[in-house]
MARLODO-602693 format. One record per residue: residue in three letters; x, y, z of N, C-alpha, C, O in turn. Coordinates in steps of 0.02 Angstrom, whole numbers, plus 50000, padded with zeros to 5 digits. Example, Ala and Ser with C-alpha at 12.3 -4.5 7.8 and 13.67 -1.06 7.14 Angstrom:
ALA506604971650390506154977550390506604983550390507124983450423
SER506424988850354506844994750357506455000250394506705005750402
***
This chain:
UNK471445461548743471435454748769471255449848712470885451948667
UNK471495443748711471255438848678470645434548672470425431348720
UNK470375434548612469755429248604469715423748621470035419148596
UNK469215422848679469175416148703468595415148688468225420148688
UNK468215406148664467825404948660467785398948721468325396748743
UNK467165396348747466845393248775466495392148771466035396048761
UNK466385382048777465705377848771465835374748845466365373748875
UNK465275373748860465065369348919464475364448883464215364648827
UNK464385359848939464145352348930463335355248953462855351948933
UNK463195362949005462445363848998462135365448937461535364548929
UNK462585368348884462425370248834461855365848792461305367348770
UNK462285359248792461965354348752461305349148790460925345048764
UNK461405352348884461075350348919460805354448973460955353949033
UNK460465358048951460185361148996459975359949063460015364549103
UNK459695353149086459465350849149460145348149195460035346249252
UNK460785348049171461125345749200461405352849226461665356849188
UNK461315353849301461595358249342462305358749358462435364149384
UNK462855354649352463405353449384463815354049313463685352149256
UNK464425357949345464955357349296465515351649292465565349449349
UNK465925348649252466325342649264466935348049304466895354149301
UNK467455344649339467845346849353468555349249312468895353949332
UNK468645347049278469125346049204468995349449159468615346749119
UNK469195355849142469265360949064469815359849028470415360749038
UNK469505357648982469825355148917470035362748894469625367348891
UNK470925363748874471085369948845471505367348773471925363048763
UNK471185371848735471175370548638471735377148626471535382948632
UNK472365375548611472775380748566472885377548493473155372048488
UNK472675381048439472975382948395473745379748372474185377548409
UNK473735380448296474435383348285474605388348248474165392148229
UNK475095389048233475585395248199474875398148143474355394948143
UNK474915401848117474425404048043473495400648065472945401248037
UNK473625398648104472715394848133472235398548177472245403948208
UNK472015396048173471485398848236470825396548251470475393648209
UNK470595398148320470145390748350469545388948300469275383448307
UNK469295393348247468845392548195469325384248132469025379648104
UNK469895385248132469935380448111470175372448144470255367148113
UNK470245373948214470145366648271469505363348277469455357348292
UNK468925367748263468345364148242468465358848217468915358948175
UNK468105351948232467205351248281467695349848331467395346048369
UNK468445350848361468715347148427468305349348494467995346048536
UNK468425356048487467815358248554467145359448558466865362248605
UNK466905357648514466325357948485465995350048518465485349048551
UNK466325346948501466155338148508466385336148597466125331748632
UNK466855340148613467145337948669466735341248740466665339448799
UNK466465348848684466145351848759465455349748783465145352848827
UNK465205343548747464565340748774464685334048823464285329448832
UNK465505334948861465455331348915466025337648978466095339449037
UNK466225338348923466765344448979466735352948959466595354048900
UNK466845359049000466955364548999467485364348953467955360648969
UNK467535367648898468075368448857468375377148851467945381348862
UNK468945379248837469055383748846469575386348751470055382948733
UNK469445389648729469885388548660469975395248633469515398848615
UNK470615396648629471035401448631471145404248558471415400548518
UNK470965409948541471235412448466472165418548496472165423848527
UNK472715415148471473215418448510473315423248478473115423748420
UNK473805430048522473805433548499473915433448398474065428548364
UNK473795439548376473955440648294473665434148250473975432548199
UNK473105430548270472465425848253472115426748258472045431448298
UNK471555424048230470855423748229470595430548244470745435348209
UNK470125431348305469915437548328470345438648353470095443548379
UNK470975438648376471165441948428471855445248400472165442448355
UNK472085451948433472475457548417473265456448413473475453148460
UNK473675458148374474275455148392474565458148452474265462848477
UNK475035456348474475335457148549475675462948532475835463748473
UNK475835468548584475875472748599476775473448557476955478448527
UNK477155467848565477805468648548477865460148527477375456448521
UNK478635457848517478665452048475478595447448555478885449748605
UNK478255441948558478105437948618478415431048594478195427748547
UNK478905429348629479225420348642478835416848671478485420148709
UNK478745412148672478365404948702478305408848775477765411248793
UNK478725409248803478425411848885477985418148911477865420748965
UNK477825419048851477255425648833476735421748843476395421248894
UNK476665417548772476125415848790475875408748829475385405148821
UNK476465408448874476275403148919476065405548986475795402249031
UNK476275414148985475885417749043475295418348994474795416449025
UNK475135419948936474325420948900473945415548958473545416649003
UNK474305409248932473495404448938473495404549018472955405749046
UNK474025403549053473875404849133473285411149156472805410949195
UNK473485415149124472955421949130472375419849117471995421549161
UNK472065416249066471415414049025471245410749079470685411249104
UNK471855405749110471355399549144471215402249229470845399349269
UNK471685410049246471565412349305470895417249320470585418049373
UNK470725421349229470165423349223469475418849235468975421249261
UNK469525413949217469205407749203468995405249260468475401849260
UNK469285406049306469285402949371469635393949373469625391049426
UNK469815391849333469935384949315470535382949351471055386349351
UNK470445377149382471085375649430471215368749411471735366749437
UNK470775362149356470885357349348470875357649263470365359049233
UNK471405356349235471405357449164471855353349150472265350949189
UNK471765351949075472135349949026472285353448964471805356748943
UNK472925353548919472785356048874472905351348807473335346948806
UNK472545352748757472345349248673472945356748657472995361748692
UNK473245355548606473725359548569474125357148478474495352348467
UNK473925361148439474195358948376474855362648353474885368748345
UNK475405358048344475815361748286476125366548355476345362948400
UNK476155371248363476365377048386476045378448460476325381148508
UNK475495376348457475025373048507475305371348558475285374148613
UNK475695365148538475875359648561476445361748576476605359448631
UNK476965365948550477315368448587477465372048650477885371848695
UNK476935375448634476675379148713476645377648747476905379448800
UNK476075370448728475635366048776476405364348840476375365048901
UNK477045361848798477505358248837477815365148874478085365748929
UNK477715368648837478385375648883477805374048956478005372049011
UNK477305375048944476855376349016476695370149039476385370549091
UNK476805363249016476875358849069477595357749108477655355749166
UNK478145359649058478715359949098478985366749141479565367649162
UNK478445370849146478815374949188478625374749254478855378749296
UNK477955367649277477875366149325477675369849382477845368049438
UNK477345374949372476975381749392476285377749397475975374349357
UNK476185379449464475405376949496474685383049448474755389249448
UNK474395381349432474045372449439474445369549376474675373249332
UNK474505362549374474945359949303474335356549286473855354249318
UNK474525357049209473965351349173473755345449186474245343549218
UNK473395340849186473185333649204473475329649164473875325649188
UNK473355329749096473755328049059473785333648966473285336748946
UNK474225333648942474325334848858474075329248809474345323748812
UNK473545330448763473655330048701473965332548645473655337648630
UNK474385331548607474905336248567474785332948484474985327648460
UNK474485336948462474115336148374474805338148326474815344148314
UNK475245335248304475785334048279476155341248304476175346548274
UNK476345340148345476645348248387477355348648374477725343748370
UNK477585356048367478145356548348478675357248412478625354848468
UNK479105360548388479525361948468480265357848478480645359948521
UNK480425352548442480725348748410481205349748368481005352648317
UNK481795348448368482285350848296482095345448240481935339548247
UNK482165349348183482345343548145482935344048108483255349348104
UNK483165336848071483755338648035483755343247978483375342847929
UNK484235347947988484205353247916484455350147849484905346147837
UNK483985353347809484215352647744484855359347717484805365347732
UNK485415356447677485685360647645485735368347632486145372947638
UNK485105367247611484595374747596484445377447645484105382347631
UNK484535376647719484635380847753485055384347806484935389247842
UNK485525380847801486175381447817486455388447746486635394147761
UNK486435386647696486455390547663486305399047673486685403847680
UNK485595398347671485185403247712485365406047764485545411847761
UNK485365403347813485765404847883486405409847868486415415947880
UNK486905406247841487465408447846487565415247813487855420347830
UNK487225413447759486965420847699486815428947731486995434547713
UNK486345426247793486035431347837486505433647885486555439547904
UNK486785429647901487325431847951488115434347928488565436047966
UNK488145433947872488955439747823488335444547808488515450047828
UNK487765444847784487495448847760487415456247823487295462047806
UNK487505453647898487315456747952488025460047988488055464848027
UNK488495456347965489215456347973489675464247978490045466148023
UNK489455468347904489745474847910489475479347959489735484747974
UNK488755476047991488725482648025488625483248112488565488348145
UNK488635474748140488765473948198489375478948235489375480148296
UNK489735480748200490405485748226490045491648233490205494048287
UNK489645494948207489565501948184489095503948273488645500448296
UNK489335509548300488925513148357488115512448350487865512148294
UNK487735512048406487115514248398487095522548411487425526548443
UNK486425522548362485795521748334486365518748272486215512748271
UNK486785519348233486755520548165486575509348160486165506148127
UNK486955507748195487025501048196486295500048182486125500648123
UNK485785498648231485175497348237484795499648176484325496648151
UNK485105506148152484525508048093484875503648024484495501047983
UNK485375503448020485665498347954485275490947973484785488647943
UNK485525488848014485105481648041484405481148019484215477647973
UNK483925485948065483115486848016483185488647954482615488447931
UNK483545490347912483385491547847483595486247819483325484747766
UNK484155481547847484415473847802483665473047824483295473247775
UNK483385472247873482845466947891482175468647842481715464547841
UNK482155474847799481665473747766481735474647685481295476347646
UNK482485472747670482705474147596482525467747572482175463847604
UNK482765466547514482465462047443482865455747467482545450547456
UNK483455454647497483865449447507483425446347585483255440547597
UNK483335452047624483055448647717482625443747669482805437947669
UNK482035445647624481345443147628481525438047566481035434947544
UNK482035437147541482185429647484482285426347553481825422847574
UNK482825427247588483255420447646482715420347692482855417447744
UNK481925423447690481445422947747481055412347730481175408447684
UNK480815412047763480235407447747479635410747713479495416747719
UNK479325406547680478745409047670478145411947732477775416847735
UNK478245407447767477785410247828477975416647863477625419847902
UNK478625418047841479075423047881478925429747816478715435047838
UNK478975429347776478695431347715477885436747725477825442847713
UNK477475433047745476745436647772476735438447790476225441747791
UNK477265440047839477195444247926477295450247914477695451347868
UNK477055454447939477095463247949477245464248038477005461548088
UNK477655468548030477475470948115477895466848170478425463748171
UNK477345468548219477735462948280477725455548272478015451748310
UNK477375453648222477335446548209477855442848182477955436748189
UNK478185446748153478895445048126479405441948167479775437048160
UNK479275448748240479785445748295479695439848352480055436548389
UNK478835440448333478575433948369478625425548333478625420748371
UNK478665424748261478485422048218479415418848223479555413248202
UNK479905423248250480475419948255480605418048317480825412448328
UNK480475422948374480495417848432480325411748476480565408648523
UNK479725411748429479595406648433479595400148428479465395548466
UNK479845401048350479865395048292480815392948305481155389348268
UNK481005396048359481515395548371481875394448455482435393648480
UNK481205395048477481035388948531481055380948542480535377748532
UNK481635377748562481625371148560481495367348631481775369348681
UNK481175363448632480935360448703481445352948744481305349948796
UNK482065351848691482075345948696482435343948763482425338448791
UNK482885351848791483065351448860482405350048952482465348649012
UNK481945351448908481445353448947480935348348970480555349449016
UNK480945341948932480415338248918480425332748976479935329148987
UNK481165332249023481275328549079480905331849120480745328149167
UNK480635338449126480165341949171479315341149165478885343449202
UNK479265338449122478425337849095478175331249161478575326649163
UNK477785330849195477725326449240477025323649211476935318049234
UNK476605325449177475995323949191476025317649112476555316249085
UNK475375315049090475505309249044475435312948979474975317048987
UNK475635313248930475535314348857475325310348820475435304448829
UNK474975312548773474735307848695474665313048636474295317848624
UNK475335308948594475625312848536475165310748495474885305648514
UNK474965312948439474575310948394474795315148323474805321248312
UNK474985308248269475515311148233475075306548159474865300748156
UNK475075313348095474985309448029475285305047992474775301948005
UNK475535302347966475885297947929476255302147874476855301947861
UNK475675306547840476045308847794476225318347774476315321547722
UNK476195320247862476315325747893477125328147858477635324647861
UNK477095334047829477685335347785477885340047826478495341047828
UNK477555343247858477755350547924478415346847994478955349148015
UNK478015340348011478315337848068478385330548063477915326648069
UNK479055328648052479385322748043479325316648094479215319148148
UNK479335309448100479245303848126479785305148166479745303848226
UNK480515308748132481055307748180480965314348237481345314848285
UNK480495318648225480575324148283479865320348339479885322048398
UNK479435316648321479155313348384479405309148418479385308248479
UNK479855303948342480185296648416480305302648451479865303448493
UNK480805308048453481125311648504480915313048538481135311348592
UNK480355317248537479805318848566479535316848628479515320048680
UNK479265309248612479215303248664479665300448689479485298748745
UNK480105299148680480775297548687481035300748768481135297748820
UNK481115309348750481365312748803480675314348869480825317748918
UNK479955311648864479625312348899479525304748958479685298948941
UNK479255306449024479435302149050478725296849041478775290749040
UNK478145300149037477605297049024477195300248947476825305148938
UNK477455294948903477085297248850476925293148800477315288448806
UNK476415291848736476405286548687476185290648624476035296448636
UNK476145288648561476195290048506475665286748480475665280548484
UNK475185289748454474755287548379474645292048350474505297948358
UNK474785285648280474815289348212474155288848190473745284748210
UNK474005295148128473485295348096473835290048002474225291547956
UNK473535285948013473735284047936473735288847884473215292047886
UNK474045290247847473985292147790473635301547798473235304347761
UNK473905303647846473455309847888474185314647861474765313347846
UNK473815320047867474475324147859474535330047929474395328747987
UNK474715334847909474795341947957474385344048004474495346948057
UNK473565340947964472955344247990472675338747995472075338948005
UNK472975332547989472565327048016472045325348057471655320548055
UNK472085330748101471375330448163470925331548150470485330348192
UNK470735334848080470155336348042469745330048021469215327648042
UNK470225328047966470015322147923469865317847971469345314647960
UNK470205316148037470165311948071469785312648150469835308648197
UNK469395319348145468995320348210468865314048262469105313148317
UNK468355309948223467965305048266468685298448315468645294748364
UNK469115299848275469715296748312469875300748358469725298648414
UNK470185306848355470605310848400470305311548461470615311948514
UNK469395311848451469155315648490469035310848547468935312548606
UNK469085301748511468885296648567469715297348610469795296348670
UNK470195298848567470685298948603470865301248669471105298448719
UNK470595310048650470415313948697470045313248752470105316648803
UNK469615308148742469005308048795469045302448839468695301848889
UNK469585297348814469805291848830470595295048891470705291048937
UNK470955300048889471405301248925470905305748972471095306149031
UNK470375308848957470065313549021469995308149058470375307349106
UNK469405302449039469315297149087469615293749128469425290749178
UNK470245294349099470835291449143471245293949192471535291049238
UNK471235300449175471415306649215471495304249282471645308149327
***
C-alpha cells in the first residue's frame, strides 16, 4: 500500500475537539514526492485535515505492481480517501498531480471534489518541437520489422528494441531513469491528455502557473482554463516549475481562500 501522511488542525491544537469537514488532498508530481510539497500541508493542516499522498514508485511508497495509467491511480486516491473515511474533499495537485487531480474530477464518481487547485499541472498537449517528431518517427521504423513476426518471437524482439542503445537515446531523460514497471507507467501516463475531458470537471478550479515554468507552457493553461467551465488562472511572477515553494505564503492564502469559499 501507499504512504500516506496526515496532519490535522488538533495537532497544532489540542483543545479543539472537532474536526473541519473538508480534507485537503496533496498529490505530487512525476519524480516528487510529498517530502518535497512541503510546508503546503504542513501550513494548511492547522485549519483543515490534510491527507498527502507519496504515489506509487515515490517517496516511501512501492512501485505498482505492473505499469498503472492515470485511472490507476485515480482508483489509488479514491481508495486513500475511502480508507480515510473522507466524504468532503478537495484536491491540491502538482505537475502530474494535477493531472490526476482532473482525470478524478472528470470522471464524476461520487463523492467529487469541492473544488481543484492545480500547481502548474500537466495533462495538456503542447506544441511539439521538431526534435520530436523526429524521435517519434525513429521509434516507430525502428519497431516496424518486427510487428509481422508471430508471438512469442514478436514480443521478445520488441523487449529487446525496448532496452538497446537506440530505445534509451530516442527515450527522455526522465524516461531514461526508469527501471521496471515504471517505465510503463512513466509512459502511460505522460501520455494521458485531458483536453476531451475537461467539459466534465463540474466543480471550480484555480490554476496556478509560474511565469518562467519551462516544464509547462502559458499556451497549455490558456487551454487549460479555456476548456473548463469554472476556472481562473494565477501566475507566480517570475516562478518557475516548483514555484509553490519559492512562493508558499501566496499559494497557501490561495488555497485557504477557495476552502472558504467552498
Amino acid at each position: 500500500m501507499v504512504r500516506v501522511y496526515e496532519t490535522t488542525p488538533l495537532e497544532s491544537n489540542p483543545s479543539d475537539l472537532t474536526l473541519p469537514e473538508l480534507t485537503l488532498v496533496v498529490l505530487h508530481g512525476w519524480g516528487s514526492s510529498t517530502a518535497l510539497m512541503q510546508p503546503i500541508p504542513s501550513e494548511l493542516g492547522t485549519k483543515y485535515r490534510t491527507l498527502s499522498i507519496d504515489l506509487p514508485g515515490h517517496g516511501a511508497s512501492p512501485p505498482p505492481p505492473s505499469g498503472w495509467g492515470v485511472p490507476q491511480h485515480v482508483e489509488l486516491v479514491r481508495a486513500v480517501l475511502s480508507m480515510n473515511q473522507v466524504s468532503s474533499f478537495a484536491l491540491i495537485g502538482h505537475s502530474n498531480g494535477g493531472r490526476i487531480s482532473l482525470e478524478l474530477a472528470a470522471s464524476n464518481t461520487l463523492p467529487t471534489p469541492q473544488f481543484l487547485v492545480l500547481l502548474a499541472p500537466s495533462g495538456i498537449k503542447r506544441p511539439r518541437k521538431a526534435s520530436y517528431y523526429i524521435r517519434y518517427w525513429t521509434a516507430k521504423l525502428a519497431k516496424l520489422p518486427f510487428v509481422w513476426l508471430p508471438n512469442p518471437l514478436k514480443e521478445w524482439c520488441l523487449d529487446w528494441l525496448r532496452h538497446s542503445y537506440l530505445w534509451s537515446f530516442l527515450g527522455s531523460s526522465d524516461y531514461k531513469a526508469l527501471t521496471g514497471v515504471m517505465k510503463e507507467t512513466f509512459v502511460k501516463t505522460v501520455n494521458h491528455y485531458l483536453e476531451g475531458r475537461l467539459s466534465q470537471v463540474g466543480c471550480p478550479v484555480l490554476v496556478i502557473w509560474g511565469t518562467n515554468d519551462d516544464s509547462i507552457s502559458k499556451y497549455q493553461m490558456d487551454l487549460l482554463v479555456a476548456g473548463l467551465s469554472n476556472a481562473g488562472l494565477f501566475e507566480l511572477k517570475d516562478a518557475g516549475h516548483f514555484g509553490y515553494r519559492a512562493h508558499a505564503p501566496a499559494v497557501i492564502a490561495a488555497i485557504l481562500n477557495m476552502a472558504a469559499g467552498k
